[in-house]
N, C-alpha and C positions, 0 to 999 in steps of 0.2 A: 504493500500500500504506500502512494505516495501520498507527502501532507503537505501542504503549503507553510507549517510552521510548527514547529517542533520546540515546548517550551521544558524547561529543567527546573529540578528545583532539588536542593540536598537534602528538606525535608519533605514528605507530605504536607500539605498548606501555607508552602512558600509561595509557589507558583496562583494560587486562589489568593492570597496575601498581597502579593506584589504585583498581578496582571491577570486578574479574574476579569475586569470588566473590560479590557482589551479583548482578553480571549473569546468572552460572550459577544463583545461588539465582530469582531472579526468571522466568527461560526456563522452570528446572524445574515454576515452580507456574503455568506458560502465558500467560506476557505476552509481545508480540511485541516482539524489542528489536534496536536495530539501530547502527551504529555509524560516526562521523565521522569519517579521521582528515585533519586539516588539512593536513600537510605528510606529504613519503616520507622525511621525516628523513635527508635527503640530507649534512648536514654531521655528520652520525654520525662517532665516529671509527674504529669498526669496521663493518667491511660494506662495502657500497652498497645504495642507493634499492633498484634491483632486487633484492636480498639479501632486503630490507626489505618489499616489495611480496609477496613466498612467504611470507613470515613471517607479515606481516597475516591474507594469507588463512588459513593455516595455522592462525592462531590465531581466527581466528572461527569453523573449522567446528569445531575443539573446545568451544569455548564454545554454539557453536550459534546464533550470531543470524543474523536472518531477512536482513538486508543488511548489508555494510560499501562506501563509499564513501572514496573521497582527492580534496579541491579542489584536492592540485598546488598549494598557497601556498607559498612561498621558506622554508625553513624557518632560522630565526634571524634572517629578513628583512619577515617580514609583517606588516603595521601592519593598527590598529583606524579602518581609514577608511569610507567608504559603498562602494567596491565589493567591498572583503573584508566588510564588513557582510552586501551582498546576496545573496554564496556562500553564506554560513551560512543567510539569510532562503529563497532558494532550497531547503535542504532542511528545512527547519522546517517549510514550505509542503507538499512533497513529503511528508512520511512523515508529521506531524499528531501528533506525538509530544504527553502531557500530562506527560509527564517530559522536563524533556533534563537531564542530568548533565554536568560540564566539570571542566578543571582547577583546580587548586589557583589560589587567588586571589593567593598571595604563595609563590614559591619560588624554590630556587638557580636553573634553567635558566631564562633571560627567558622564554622561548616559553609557558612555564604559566601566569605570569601574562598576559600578552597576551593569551594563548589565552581565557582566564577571563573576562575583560574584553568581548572581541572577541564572545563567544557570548551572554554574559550581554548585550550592548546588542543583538544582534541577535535574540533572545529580546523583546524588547519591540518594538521596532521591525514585528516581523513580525505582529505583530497592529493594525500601523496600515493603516485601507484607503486611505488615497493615497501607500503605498509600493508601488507598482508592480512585479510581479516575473513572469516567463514562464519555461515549460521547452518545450524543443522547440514552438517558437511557441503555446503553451498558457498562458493567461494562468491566476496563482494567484490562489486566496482569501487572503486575511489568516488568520493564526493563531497565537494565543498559548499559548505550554504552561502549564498551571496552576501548574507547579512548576519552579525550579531550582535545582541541587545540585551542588555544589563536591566532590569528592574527594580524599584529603589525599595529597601526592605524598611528597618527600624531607624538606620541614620538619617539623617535628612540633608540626603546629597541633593547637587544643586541637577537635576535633567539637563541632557543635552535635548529632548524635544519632550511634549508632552502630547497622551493621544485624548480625544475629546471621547469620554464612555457615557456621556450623559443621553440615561434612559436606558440605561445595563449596570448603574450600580445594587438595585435590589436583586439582580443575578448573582453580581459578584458577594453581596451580604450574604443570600442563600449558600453559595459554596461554603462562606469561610462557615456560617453559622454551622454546618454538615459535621465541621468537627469538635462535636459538642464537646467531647473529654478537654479539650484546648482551652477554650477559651471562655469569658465569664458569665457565670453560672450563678445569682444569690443563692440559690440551693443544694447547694454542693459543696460536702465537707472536704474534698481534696483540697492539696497546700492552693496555696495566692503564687503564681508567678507572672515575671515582669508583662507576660502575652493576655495574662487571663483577669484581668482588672475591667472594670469598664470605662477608665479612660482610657487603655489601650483600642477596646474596640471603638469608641466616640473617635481617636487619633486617626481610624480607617477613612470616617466619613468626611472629617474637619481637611485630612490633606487631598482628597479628592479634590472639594469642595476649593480649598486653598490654588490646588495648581487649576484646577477650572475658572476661578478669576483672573489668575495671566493669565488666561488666551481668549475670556470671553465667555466661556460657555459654566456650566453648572455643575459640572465634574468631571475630573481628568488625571490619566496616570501618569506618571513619568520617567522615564527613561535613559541611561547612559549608551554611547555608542565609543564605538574601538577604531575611527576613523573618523573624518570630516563628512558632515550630515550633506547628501547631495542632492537636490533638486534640476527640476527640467525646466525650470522657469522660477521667476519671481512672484507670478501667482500660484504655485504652489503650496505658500504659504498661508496657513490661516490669518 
């Protein structure tokens, strides 16, 4: 299956966290979009893995992508080496994405930067032809995605653009809301962590809202890029 955009994320509910209402906006106007998560976010300090894995899913048939996938890497434990390289080249290979989108380049939880890092060199790597890569004894092609794109987690890095999601943020509230063991709950005796407060969830809506007044509109997500942003004209621009 090919996907027009292939997004990553270290943990389950990064990717819903950081470009849920992109991915809803994008699905809506028919691109086939589908989703990585590296780890089952097993060292969560609410839930479990399996908790985590209902959730995932849960929250991709709301969103609506065509696949989601987990490589099972150690989560808080996975280095940027060649055979976590080849997991990612593995499915780069697999779904032929000209988008892949990833985490935050620099943030509070290591695993976003890693993750960032880890995806972004195997993004390049996988468009070399004498890196070698096979699924089910089926040897791949080489392929490089035309674009990649960082999504802003908990720091509040500055976008190099932002996408306008307004009228796909109650999509993207449904996904995060999907991981219920996550995030805040008044009825629930699990600990307090930094994600699971309700002014962390109120934080989802207020920088929406935030990066949707620069540009105009009523909600928007925002984005880092790994090269000079290029357009086809000067009305290209909102």
């Amino acid at each position: 299956m090919k996907l027009d955009i292939l997004a990553f994320g270290a943990h389950p509910d990064d990717v819903e966290l950081g470009c849920g209402g992109t991915i809803a906006k994008e699905i809506a106007l028919g691109k086939k979009v589908g989703i990585i998560d590296l780890t089952r976010g097993e060292l969560g300090t609410r839930g479990s893995a399996e908790i985590r894995d209902q959730e995932a899913n849960a929250a991709a048939k709301i969103l609506g992508v065509a696949v989601r996938e987990n490589l099972n890497m150690r989560d808080g434990f996975f280095v940027n080496d060649e055979s976590h390289q080849l997991k990612i080249i593995q499915m780069i290979r697999k779904y032929k994405p000209e988008i892949v989108i990833c985490n935050a380049i620099d943030d509070r939880h290591i695993d976003h930067g890693k993750g960032s890092k880890l995806v972004s060199d195997a993004c390049f790597l996988s468009g070399l032809l004498k890196v070698e890569t096979s699924i089910d004894g089926e040897n791949q092609a080489a392929w490089r995605p035309k674009l990649v794109y960082h999504y802003i987690q908990w720091k509040n890095i500055e976008p190099d653009f932002v996408v306008d999601i307004t009228g796909y943020t109650d999509k993207k509230t449904e996904a995060i809301m999907a991981y219920g063991s996550q995030f805040y709950n008044p009825n629930t005796n699990e600990p307090v962590t930094p994600i699971a407060t309700k002014n962390f969830l109120d934080s989802i809506h207020y920088r929406a809202q935030d990066l949707g007044r620069l540009i105009g509109t009523d909600y928007a997500e925002g984005f880092t890029v790994e090269r000079s942003v290029a357009v086809n004209s000067l009305g290209d621009l909102m």
